[in-house]
C-alpha positions in Angstrom: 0.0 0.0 0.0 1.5 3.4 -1.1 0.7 6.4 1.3 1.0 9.8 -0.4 4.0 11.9 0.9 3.1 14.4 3.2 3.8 17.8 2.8 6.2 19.8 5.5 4.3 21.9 7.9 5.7 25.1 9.0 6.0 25.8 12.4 3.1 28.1 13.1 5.0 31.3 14.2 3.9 32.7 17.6 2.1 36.0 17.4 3.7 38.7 18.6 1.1 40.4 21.4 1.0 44.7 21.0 -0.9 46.1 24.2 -2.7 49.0 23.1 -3.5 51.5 26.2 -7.6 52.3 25.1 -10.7 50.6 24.0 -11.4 53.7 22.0 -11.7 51.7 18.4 -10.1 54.3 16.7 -6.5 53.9 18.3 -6.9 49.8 18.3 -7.9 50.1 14.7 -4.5 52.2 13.6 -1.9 50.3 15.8 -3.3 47.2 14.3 -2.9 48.6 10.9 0.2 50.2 11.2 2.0 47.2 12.9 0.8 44.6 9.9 2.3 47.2 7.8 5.7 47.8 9.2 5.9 43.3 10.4 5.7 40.3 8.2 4.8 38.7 11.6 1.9 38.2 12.8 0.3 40.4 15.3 -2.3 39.7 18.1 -3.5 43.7 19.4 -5.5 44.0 22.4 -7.0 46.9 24.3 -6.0 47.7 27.8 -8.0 50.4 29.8 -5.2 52.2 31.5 -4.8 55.9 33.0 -2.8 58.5 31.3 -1.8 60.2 34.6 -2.1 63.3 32.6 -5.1 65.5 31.8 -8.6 64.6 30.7 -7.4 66.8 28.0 -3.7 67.5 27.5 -2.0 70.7 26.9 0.8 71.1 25.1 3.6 68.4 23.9 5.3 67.8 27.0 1.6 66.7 28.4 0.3 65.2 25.8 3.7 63.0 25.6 3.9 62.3 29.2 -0.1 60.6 28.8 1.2 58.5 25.7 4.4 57.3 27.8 2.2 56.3 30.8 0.0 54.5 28.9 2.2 52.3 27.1 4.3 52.0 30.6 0.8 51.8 32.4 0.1 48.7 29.9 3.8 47.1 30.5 3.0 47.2 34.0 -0.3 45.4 34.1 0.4 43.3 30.6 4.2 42.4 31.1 3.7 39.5 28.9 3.5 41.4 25.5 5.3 42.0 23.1 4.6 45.6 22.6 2.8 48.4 24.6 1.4 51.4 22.7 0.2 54.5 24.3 -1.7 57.3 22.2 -2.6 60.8 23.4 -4.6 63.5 21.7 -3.5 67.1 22.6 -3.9 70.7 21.9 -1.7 73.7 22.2 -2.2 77.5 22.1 -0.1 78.9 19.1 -0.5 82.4 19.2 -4.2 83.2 20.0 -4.7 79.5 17.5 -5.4 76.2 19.0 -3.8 73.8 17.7 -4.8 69.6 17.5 -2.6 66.6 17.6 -1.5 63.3 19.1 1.9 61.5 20.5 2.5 58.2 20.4 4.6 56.1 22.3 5.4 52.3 22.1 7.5 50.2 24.5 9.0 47.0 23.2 9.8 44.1 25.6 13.4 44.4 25.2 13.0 48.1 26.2 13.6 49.8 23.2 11.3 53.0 22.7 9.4 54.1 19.7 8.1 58.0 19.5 6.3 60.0 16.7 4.2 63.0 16.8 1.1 63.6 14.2 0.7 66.1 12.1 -1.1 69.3 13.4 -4.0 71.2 12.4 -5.5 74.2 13.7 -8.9 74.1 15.3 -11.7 76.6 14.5 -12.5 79.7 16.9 -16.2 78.2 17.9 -14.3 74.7 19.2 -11.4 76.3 21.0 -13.0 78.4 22.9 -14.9 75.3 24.1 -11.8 73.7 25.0 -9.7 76.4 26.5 -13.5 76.7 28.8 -11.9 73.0 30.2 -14.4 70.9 27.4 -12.2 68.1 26.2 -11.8 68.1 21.9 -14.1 65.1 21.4 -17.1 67.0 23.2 -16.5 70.3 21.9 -15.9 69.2 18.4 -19.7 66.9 18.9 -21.1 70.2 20.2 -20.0 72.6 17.2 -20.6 69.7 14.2 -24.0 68.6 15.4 -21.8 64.5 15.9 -22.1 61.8 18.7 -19.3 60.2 20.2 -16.6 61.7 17.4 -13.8 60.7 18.9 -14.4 57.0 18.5 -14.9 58.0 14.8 -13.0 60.7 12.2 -12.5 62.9 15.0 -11.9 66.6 15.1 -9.7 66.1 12.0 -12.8 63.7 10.3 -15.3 66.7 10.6 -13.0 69.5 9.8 -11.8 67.6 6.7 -15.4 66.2 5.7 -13.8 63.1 5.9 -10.9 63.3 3.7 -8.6 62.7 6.5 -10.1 60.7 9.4 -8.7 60.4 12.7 -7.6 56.4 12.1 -5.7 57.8 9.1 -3.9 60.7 11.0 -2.9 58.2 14.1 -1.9 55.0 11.7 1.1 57.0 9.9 2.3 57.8 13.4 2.5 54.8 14.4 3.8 53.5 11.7 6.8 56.1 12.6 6.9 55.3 16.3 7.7 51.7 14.8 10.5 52.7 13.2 13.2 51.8 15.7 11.7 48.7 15.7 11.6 47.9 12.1 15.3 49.1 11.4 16.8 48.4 14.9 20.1 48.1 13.1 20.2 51.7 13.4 19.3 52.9 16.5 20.5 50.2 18.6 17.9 48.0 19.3 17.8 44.8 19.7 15.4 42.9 16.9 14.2 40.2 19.1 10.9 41.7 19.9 
């Protein structure tokens, strides 16, 4: 009796676990992206609720930086078993008499390397900064002035503003594609690769 030949099975790679440090959709959606962009491996990403430490709203860089480093930390701490840790925070700061919108994001790796990249900016109109320099945070201000519900977990500020031709998922996933970057070419900054 003949048996066929069997074929070789691959070991089935491990995924490699990324933390993310919010349920909002919206940053879960863009670090999953962005890390099947930048890795041929494949990824496993998971929300974490975990405190920023920092403002409901953030002012500033060094704010708005210091909530996306404590949330990827925050998740390192509880989650220690990952892989990766990513931490994304959405800020504002005054330029002039201009308000001004962004995010940081910050992602740990388990052999403590550190990723960082900032998003672009854009400048928010007069009728939603004054809400938030009254102490409204950008998501509820920005609902208020479009007539939206729960924005934030959608296009965002930058969604409305734009009409949609630049959503919020868009305008985080580049970043972290960039805050991966030490990651992806640890050769050059001194990383080790075994994430």
């Amino acid at each position: 009796m003949a048996f066929p030949k069997r074929r070789n099975l691959q070991e089935i790679q491990r995924k490699q676990l990324v933390i993310v440090g919010s349920r909002n959709p919206v940053k879960i959606s863009c670090t999953e992206e962005a890390f099947h962009l930048t890795f041929s491996d494949q990824i496993l990403v998971q929300a974490l609720d975990v405190d920023s430490g920092v403002s409901t709203q953030p002012f500033g860089d060094q704010e708005t930086y210091l909530g996306a480093y404590n949330r990827a930390a925050n998740c390192r701490s509880s989650f220690p078993e990952a892989d990766f840790w990513v931490g994304i925070e959405g800020g504002v700061e005054e330029m002039g008499e201009d308000l001004t919108a962004f995010a940081w994001i910050v992602v740990l790796d388990k052999a403590g390397g550190v990723g960082r990249s900032k998003t672009a900016s854009f400048f928010l109109p007069p009728a939603v900064a004054q809400l938030v320099n009254q102490g409204i945070e950008l998501g509820v201000a920005n609902d208020q002035v479009f007539q939206e519900e729960n924005s934030k977990q959608q296009g965002g500020a930058v969604g409305s503003l734009t009409r949609g031709a630049v959503g919020r998922k868009e305008l985080y996933k580049q970043a972290v594609v960039l805050a991966l970057i030490p990651f992806s070419r640890p050769e050059l900054y001194g990383h080790s690769n075994e994430s």
